[in-house]
SEDO-174826 format. One line per 5 residues: number of its first residue (from 1); their letters; for each residue x negated, y negated, z negated of N, C-alpha, C. Coordinates in nm, 2 decimals, always signed. Atoms other than C-alpha are relative to their C-alpha. Example, Ala and Ser with C-alpha at 12.3 -4.5 7.8 and 13.67 -1.06 7.14 Angstrom:
// residues 2
1 = as = -0.09/+0.12/+0.00/-1.23/+0.45/-0.78/-0.09/-0.12/+0.00  +0.09/+0.11/+0.00/-1.37/+0.11/-0.71/+0.08/-0.11/-0.08
This chain:
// residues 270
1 = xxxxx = -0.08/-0.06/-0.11/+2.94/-6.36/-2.24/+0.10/-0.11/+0.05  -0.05/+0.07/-0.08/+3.15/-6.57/-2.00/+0.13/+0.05/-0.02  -0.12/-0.06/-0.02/+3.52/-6.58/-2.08/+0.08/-0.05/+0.14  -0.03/+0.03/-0.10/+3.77/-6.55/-1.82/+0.14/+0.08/-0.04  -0.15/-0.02/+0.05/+4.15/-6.54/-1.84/+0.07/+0.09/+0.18
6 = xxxxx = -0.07/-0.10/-0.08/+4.39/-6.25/-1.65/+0.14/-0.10/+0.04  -0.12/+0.07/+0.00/+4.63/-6.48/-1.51/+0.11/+0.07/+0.08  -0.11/-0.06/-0.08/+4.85/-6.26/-1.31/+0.00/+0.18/-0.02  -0.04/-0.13/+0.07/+4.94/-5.91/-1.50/+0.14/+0.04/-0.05  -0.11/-0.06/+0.01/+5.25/-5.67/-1.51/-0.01/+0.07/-0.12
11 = xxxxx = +0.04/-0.10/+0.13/+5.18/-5.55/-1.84/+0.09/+0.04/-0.07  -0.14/-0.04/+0.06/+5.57/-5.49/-1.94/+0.02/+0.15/+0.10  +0.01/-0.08/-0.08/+5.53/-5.23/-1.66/-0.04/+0.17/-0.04  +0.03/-0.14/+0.06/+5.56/-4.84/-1.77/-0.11/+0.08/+0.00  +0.13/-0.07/-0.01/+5.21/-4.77/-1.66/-0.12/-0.03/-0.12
16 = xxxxx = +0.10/+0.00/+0.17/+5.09/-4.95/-1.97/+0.06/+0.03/-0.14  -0.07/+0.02/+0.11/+5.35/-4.85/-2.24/-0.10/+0.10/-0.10  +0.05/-0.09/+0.07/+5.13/-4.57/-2.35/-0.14/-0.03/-0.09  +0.10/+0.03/+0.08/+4.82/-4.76/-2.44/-0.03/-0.14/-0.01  +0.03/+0.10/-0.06/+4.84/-5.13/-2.43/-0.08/-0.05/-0.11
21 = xxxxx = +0.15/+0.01/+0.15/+4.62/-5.15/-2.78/-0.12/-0.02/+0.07  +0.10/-0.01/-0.10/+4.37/-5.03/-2.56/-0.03/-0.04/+0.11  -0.02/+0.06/-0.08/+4.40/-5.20/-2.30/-0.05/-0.16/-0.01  -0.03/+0.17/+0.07/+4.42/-5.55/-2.48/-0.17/+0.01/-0.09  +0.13/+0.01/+0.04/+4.10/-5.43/-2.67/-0.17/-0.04/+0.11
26 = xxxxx = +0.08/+0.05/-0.12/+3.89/-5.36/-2.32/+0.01/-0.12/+0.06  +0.02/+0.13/-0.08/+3.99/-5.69/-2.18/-0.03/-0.10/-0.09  +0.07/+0.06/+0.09/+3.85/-5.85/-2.50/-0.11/+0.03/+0.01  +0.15/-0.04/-0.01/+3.54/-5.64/-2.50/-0.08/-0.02/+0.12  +0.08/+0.03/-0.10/+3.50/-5.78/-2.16/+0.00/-0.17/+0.06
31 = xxxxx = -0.01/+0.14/-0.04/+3.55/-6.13/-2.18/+0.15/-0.10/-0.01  -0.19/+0.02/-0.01/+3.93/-6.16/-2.09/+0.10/+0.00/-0.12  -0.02/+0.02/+0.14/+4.03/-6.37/-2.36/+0.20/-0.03/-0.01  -0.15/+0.02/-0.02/+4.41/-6.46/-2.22/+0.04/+0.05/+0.14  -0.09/-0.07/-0.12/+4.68/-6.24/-2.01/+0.09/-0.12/+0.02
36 = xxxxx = -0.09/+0.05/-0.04/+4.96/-6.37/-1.84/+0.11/+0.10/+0.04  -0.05/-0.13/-0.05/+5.19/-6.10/-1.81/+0.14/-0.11/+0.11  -0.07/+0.07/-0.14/+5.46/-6.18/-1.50/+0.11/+0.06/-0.01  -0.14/-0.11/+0.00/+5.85/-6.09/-1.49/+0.01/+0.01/+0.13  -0.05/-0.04/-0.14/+6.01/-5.97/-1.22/+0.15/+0.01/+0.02
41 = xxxxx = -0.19/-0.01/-0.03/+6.38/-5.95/-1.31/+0.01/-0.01/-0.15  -0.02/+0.08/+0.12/+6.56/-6.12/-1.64/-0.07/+0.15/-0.12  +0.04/-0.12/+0.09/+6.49/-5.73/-1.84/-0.13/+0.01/-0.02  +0.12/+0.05/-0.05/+6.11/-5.79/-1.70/-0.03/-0.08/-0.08  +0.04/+0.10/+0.06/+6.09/-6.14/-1.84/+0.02/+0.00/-0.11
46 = xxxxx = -0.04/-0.06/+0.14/+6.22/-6.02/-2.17/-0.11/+0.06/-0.02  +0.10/-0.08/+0.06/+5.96/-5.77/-2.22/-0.15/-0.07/+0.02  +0.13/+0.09/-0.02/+5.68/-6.02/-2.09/-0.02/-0.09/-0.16  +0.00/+0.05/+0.09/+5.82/-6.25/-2.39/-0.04/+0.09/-0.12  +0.01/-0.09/+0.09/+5.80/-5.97/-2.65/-0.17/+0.04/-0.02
51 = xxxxx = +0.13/-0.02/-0.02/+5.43/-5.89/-2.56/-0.09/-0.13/-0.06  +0.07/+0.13/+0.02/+5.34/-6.22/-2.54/+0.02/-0.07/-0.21  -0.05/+0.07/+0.12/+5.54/-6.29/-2.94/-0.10/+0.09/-0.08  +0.04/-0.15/+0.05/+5.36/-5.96/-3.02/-0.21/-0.02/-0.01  +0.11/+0.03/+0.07/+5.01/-6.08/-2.98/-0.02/-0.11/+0.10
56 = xxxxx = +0.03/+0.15/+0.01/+4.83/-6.43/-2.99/-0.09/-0.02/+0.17  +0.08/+0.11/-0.14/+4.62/-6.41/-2.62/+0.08/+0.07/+0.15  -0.04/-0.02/-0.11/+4.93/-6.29/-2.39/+0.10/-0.14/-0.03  -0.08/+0.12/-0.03/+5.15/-6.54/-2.24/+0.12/+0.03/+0.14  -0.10/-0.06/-0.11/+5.49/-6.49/-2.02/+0.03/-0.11/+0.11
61 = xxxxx = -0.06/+0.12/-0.08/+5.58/-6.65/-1.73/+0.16/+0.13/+0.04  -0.13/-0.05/-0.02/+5.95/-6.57/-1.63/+0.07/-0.02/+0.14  -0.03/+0.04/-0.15/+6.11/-6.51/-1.31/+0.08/+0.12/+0.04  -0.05/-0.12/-0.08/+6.30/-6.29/-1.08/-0.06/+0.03/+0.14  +0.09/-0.01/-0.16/+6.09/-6.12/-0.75/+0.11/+0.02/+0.10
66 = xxxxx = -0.05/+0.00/-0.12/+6.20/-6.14/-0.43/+0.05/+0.16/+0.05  -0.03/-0.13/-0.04/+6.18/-5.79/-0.38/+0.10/+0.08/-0.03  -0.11/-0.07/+0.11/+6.47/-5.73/-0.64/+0.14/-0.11/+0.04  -0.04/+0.13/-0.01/+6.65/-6.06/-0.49/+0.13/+0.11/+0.03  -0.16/-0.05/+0.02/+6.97/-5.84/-0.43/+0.07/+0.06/-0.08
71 = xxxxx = -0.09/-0.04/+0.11/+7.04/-5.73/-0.75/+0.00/-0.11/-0.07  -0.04/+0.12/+0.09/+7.03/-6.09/-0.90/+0.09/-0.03/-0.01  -0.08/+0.05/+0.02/+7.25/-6.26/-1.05/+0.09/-0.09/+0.09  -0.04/+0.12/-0.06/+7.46/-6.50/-0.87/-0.12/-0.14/-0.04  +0.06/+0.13/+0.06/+7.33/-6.79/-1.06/-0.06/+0.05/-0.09
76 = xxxxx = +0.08/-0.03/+0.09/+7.03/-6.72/-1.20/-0.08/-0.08/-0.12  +0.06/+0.05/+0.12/+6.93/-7.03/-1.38/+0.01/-0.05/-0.13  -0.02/+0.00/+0.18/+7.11/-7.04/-1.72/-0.09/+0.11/-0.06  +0.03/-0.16/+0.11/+6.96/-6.70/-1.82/-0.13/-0.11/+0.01  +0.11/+0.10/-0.01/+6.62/-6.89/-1.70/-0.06/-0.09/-0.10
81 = xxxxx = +0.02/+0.09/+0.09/+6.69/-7.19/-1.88/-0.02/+0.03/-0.13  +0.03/-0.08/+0.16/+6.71/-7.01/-2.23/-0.13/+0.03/+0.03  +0.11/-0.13/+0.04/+6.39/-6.77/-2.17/-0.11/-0.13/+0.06  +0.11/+0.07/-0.04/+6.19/-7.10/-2.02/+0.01/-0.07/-0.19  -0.01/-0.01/+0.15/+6.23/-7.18/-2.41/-0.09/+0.01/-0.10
86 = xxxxx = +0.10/-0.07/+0.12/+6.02/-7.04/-2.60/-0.16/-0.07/+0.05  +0.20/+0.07/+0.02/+5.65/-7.16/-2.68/-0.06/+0.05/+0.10  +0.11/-0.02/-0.04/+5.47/-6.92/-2.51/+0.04/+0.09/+0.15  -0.05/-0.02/-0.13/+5.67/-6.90/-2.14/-0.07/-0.13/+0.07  +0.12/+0.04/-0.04/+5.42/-7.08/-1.95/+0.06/-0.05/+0.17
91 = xxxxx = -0.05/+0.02/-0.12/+5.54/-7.08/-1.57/+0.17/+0.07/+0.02  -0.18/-0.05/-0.03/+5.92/-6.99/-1.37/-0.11/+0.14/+0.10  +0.01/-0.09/-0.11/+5.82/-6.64/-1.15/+0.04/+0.13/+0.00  +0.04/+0.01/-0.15/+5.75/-6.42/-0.99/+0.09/-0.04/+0.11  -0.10/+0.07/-0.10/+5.94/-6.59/-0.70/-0.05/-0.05/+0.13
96 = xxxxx = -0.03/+0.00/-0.16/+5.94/-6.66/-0.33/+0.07/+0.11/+0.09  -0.11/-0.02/-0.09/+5.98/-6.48/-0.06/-0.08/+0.16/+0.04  +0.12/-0.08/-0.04/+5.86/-6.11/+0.10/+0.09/+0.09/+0.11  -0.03/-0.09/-0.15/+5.94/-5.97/+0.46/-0.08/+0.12/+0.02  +0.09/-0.15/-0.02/+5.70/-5.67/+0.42/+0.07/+0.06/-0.02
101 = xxxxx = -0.13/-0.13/+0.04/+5.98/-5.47/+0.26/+0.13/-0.02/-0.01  -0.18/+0.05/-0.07/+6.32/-5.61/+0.48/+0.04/+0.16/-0.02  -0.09/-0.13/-0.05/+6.58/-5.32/+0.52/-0.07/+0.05/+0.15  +0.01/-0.08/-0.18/+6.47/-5.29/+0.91/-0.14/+0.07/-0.05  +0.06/-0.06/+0.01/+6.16/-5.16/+0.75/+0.00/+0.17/-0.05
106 = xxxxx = -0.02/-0.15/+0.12/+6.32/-4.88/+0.53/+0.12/+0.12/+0.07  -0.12/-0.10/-0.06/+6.53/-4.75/+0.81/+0.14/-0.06/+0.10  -0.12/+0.08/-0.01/+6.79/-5.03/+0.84/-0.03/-0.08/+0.11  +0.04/+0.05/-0.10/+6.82/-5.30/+1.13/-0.05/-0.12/-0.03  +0.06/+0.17/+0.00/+6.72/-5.67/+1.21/+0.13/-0.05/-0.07
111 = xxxxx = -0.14/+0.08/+0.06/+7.08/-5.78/+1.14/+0.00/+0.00/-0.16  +0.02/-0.05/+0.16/+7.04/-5.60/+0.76/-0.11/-0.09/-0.06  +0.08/+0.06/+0.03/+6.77/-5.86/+0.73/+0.05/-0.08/-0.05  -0.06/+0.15/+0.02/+6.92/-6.16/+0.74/+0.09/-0.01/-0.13  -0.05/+0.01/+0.11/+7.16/-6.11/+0.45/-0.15/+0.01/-0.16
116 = xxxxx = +0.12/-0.03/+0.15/+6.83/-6.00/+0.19/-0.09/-0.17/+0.03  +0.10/+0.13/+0.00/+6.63/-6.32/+0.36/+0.06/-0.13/-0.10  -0.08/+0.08/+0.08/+6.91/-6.54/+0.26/+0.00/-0.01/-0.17  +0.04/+0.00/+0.08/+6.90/-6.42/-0.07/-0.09/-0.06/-0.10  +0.16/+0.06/+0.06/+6.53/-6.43/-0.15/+0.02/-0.12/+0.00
121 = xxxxx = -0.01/+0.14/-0.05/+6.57/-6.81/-0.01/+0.10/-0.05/-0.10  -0.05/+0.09/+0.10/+6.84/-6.88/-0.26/-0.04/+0.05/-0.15  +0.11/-0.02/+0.14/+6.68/-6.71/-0.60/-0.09/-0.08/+0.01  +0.15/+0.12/+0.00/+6.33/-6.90/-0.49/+0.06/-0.14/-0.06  -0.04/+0.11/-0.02/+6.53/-7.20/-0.44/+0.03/-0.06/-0.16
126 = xxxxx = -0.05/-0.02/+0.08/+6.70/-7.15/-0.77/-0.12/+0.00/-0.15  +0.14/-0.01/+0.10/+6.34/-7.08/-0.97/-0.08/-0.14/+0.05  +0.07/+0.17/-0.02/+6.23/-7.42/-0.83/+0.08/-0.09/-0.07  -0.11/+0.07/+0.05/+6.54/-7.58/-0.93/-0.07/-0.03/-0.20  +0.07/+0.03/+0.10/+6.45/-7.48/-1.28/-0.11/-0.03/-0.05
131 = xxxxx = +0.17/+0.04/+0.05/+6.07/-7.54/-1.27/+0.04/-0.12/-0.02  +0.02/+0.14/-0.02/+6.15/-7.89/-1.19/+0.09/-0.08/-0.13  -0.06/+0.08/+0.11/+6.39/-7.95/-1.47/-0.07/+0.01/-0.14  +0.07/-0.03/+0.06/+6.16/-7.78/-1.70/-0.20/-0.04/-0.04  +0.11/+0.01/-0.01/+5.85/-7.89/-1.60/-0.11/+0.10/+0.02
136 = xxxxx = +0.09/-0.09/-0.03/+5.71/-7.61/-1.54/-0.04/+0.07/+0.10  +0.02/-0.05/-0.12/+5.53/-7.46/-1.24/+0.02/+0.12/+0.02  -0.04/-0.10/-0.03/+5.57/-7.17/-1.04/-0.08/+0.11/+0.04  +0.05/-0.08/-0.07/+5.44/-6.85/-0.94/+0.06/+0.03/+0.09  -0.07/-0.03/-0.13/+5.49/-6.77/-0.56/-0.05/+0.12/+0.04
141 = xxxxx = +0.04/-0.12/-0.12/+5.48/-6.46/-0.40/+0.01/-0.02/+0.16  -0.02/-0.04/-0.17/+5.47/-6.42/+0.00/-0.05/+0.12/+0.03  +0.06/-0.15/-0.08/+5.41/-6.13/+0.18/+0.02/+0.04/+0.12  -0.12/-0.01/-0.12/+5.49/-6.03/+0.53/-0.01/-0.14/+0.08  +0.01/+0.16/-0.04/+5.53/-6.32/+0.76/+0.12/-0.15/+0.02
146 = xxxxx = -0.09/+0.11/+0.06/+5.71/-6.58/+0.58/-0.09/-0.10/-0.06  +0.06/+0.09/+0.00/+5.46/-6.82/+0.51/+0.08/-0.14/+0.04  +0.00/+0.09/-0.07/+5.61/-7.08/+0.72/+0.15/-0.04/-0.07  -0.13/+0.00/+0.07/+5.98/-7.02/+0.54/-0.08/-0.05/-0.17  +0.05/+0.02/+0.15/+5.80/-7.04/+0.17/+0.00/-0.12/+0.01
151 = xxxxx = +0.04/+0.09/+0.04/+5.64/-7.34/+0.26/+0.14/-0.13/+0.01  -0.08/+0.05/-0.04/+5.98/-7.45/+0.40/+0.09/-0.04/-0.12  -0.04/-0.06/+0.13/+6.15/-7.38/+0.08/-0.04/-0.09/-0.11  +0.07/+0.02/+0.12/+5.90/-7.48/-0.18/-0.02/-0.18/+0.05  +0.06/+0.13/+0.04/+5.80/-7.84/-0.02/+0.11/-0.10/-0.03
156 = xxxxx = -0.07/+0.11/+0.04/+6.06/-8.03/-0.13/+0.04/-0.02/-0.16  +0.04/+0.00/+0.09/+6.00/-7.94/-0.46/-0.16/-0.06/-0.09  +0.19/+0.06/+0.03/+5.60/-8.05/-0.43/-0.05/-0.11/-0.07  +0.04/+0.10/+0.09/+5.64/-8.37/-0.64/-0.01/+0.05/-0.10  -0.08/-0.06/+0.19/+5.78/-8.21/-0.98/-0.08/+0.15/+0.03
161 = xxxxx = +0.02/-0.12/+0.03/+5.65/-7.86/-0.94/-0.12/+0.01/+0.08  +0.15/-0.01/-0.10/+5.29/-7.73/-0.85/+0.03/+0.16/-0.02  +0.04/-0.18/-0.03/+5.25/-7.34/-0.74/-0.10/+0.06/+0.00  +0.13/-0.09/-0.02/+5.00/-7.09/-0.75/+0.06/+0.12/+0.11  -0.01/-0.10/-0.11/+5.03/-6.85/-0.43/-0.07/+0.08/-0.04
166 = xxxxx = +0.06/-0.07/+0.09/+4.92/-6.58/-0.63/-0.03/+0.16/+0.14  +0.08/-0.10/-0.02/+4.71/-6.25/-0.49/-0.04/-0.07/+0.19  -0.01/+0.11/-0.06/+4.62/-6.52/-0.22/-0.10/+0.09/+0.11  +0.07/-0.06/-0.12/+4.50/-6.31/+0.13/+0.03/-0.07/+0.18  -0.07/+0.06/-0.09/+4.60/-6.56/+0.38/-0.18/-0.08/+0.07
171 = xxxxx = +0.12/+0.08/-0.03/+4.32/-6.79/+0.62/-0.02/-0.05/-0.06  +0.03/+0.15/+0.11/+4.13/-7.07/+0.47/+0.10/-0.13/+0.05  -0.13/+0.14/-0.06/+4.37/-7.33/+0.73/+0.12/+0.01/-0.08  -0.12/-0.06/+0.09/+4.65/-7.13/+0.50/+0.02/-0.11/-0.11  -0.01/+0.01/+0.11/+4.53/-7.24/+0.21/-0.05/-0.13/+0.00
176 = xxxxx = +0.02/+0.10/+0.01/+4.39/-7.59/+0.27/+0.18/-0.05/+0.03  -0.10/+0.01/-0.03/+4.79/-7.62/+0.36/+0.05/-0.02/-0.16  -0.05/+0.00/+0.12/+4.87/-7.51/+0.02/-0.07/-0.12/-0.14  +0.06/+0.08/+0.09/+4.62/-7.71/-0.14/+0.01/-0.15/+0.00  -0.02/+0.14/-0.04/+4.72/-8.01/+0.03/+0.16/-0.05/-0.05
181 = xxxxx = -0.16/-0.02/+0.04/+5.09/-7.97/-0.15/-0.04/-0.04/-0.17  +0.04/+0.05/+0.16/+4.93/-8.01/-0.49/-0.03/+0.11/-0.03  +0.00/-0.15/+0.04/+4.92/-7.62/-0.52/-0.16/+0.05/-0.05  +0.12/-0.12/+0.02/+4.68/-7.36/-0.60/-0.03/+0.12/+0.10  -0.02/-0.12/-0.01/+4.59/-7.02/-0.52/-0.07/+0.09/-0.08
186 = xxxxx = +0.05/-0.09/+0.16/+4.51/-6.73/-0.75/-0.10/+0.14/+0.17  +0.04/-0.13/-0.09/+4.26/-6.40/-0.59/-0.01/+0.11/-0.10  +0.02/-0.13/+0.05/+4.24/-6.03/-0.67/-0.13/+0.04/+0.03  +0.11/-0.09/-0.08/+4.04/-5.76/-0.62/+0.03/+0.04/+0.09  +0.03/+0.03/-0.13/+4.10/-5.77/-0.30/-0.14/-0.07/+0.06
191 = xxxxx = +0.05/+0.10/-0.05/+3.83/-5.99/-0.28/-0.12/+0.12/-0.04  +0.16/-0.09/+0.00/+3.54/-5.70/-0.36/+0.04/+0.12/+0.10  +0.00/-0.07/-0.09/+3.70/-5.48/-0.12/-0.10/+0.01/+0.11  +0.06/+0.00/-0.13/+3.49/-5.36/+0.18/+0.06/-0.03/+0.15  -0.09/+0.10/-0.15/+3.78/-5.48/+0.44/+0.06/-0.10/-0.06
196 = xxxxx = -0.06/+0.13/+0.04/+3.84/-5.81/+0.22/-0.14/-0.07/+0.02  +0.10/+0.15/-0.05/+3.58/-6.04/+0.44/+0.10/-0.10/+0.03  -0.09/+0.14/-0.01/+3.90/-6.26/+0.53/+0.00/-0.02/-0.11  -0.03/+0.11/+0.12/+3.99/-6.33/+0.16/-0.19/-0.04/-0.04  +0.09/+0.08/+0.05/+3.66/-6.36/+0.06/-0.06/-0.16/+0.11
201 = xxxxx = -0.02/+0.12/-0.12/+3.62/-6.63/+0.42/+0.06/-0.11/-0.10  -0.07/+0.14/+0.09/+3.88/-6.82/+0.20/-0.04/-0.01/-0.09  +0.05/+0.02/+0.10/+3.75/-6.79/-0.09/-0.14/-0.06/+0.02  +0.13/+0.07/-0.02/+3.40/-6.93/+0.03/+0.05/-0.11/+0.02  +0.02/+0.16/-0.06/+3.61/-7.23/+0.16/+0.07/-0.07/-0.10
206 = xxxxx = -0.07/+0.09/+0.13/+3.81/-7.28/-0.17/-0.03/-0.06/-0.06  +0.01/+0.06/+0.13/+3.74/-7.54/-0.41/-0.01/+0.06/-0.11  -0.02/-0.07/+0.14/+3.63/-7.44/-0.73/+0.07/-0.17/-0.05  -0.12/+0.04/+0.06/+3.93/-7.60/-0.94/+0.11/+0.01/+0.06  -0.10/-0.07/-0.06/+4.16/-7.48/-0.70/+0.06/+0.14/+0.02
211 = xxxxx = -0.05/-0.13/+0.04/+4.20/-7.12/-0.77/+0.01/+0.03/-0.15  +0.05/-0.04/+0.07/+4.23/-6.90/-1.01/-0.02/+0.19/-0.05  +0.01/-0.12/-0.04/+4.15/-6.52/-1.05/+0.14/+0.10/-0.10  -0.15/-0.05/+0.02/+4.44/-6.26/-1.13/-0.06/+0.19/-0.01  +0.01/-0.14/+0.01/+4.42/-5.86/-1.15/+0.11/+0.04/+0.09
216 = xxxxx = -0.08/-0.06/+0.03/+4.76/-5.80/-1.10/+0.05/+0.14/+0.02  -0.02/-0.15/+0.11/+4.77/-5.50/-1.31/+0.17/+0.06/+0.03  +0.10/-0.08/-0.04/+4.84/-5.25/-1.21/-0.03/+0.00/+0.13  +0.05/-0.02/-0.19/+4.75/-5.30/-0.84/-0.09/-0.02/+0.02  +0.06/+0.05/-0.09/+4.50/-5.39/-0.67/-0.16/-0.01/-0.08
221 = xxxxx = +0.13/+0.01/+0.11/+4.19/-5.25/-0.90/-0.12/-0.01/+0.10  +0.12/+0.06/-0.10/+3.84/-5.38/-0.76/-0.09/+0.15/-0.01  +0.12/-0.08/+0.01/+3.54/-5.21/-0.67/-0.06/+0.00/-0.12  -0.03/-0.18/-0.05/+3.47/-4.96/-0.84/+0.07/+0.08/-0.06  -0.13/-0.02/+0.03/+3.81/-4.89/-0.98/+0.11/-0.01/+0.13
226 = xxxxx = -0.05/-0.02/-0.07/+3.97/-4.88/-0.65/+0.10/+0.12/-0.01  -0.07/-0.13/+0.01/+4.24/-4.62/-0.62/+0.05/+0.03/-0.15  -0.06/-0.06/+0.13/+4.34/-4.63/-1.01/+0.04/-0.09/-0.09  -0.09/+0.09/+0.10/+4.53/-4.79/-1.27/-0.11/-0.15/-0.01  +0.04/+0.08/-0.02/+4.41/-5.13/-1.21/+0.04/-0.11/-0.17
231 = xxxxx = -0.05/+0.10/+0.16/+4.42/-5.37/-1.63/-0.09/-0.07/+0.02  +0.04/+0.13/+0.02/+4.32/-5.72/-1.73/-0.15/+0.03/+0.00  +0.19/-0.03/+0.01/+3.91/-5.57/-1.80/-0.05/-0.03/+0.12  +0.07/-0.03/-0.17/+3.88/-5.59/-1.41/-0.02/-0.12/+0.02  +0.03/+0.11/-0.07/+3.87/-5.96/-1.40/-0.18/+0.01/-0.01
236 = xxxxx = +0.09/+0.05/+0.00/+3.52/-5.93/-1.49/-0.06/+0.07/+0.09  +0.13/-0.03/-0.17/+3.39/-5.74/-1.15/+0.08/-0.06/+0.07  -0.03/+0.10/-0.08/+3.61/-5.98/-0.98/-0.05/-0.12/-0.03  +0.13/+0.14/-0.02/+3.41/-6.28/-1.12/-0.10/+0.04/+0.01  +0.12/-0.04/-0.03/+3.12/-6.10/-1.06/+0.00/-0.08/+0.13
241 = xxxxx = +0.00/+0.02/-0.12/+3.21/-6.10/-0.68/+0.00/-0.11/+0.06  -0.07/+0.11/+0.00/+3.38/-6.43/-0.68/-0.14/-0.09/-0.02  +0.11/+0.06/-0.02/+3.07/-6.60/-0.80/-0.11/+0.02/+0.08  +0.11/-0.02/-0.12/+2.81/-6.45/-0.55/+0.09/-0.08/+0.13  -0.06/+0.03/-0.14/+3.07/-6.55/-0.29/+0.03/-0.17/+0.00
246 = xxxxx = +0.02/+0.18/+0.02/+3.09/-6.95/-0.45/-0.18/-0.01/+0.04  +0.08/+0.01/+0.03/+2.76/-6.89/-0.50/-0.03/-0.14/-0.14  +0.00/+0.02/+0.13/+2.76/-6.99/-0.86/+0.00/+0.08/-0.06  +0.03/-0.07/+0.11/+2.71/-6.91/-1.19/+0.11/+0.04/-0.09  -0.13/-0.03/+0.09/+2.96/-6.71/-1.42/+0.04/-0.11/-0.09
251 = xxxxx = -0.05/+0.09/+0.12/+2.94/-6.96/-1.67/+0.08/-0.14/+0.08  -0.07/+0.09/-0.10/+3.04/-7.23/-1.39/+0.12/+0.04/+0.04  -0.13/-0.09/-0.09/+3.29/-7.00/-1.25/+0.08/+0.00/-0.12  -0.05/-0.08/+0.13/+3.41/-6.88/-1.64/+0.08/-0.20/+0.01  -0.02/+0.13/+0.05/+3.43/-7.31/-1.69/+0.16/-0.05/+0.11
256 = xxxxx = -0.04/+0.06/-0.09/+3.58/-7.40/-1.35/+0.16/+0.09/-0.02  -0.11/-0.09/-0.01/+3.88/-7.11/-1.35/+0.12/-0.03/-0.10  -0.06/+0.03/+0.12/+4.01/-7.16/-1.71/+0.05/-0.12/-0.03  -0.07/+0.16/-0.06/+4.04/-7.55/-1.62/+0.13/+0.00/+0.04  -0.13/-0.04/-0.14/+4.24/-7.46/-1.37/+0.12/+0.05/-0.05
261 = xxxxx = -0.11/-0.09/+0.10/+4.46/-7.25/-1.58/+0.06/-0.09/-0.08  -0.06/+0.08/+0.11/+4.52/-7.46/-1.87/+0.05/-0.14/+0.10  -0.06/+0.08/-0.04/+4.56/-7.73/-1.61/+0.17/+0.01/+0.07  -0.13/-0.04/-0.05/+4.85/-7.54/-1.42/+0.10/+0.08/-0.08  -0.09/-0.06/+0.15/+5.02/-7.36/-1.76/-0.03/-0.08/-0.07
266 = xxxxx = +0.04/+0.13/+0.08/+5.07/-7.70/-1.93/+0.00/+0.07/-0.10  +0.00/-0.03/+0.17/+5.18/-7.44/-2.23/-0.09/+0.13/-0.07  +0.12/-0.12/+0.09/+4.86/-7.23/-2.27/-0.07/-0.09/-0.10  +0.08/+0.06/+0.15/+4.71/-7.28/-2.60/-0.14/-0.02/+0.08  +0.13/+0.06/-0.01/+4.36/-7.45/-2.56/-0.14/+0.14/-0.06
């Protein structure tokens, strides 16, 4: 069987506390030999570490999201610096930027924006800061149309730090952008969707060693788990799809992805 690693999973997330035994067994019994569970706020990246101390094939990356960017800290990167620490903290994230859910969307105005953009823009800034003293790369979110700010943001970090644009739905011009930065990009299931012919578009024009595939659990569960608790077992009908749409073979695909991985989490075990 072709293994294949869950690089982008919420698995500190209350939707798994009830069975993650099971959970951790099916994404073994299906290939999915290493998670990456993903914080989202310093409490988040705590319980990613604990998972990850807790058994031998998860792995935490640490970060604060954008989407939480107004309850952060002031200065978010001492707490950082400690929790980038440990063995088996791997990347700085989740981090960038996300305009899909400003205040002017929730009720509030345009002006109510600008204070939350600012924000996001200084936490990102802040999770680069410490990739780069760390060495460690980043996971990026975008969402919304900030693309053009992310990239604004992130490239002056592009020597010292490499990114993964993680659940990656943007054009293939997007992503030859990102790839031309030293970056990555990660895909979902999105990509077996019946209205995901644009990501799969990009994903026909991606490079294999330039991606890598992701779940993130619980969202975004593929055909034919659509509509329900989406866990790490799903990467394997997203490499299904993924390889018809390289047109390659799992075992090529299983080889090329995992590269990719171990080359952009300098601290996954081999």
């Amino acid at each position: 069987m072709p293994i294949f690693y869950d690089t982008h999973a919420h698995l500190d997330y209350p939707d798994f506390h009830s069975d993650i035994a099971q959970i951790l067994e099916r994404a073994q019994a299906a290939g999915i030999t290493k998670l990456i569970s993903i914080g989202t706020d310093l409490d988040s990246s705590a319980r990613a570490i604990k998972l990850a101390e807790a058994h031998p094939g998860i792995y935490a990356v640490v970060g604060w999201h954008p989407n939480d960017a107004t309850g952060a800290p002031a200065d978010l990167r001492p707490a950082l610096r400690e929790l980038t620490k440990h063995p088996k903290v791997v990347a700085l994230g989740e981090t960038g930027l996300d305009y899909f859910r400003l205040p002017s969307t929730k009720g509030g105005t345009a002006a109510d924006d600008e204070p939350c953009k600012r924000r996001q823009a200084d936490i990102f800034q802040q999770q680069l800061e410490v990739a780069a003293e760390t060495g460690l790369n980043c996971v990026v979110h975008q969402r919304g149309d900030c693309f053009e700010d992310t990239i604004r943001i992130f490239e002056p970090f592009a020597r010292k730090v490499r990114a993964v644009f993680h659940c990656f739905a943007s054009d293939a011009a997007t992503m030859q952008r990102v790839l031309a930065l030293g970056s990555i990009v990660s895909f979902t299931g999105i990509a077996t969707f019946k209205n995901g012919q644009n990501v799969r578009a990009t994903l026909a024009a991606t490079p294999l060693g330039s991606f890598m595939l992701e779940t993130d659990s619980p969202f975004l569960a593929p055909i034919p788990y659509r509509g329900k608790r989406c866990e790490p077992a799903y990467v394997k009908e997203i490499s299904e799809v993924v390889a018809q749409v390289k047109g390659c073979g799992l075992e090529e695909l299983s080889r090329a992805t995992c590269a990719t991985a171990h080359s952009f989490f300098p601290k996954l075990a081999a």
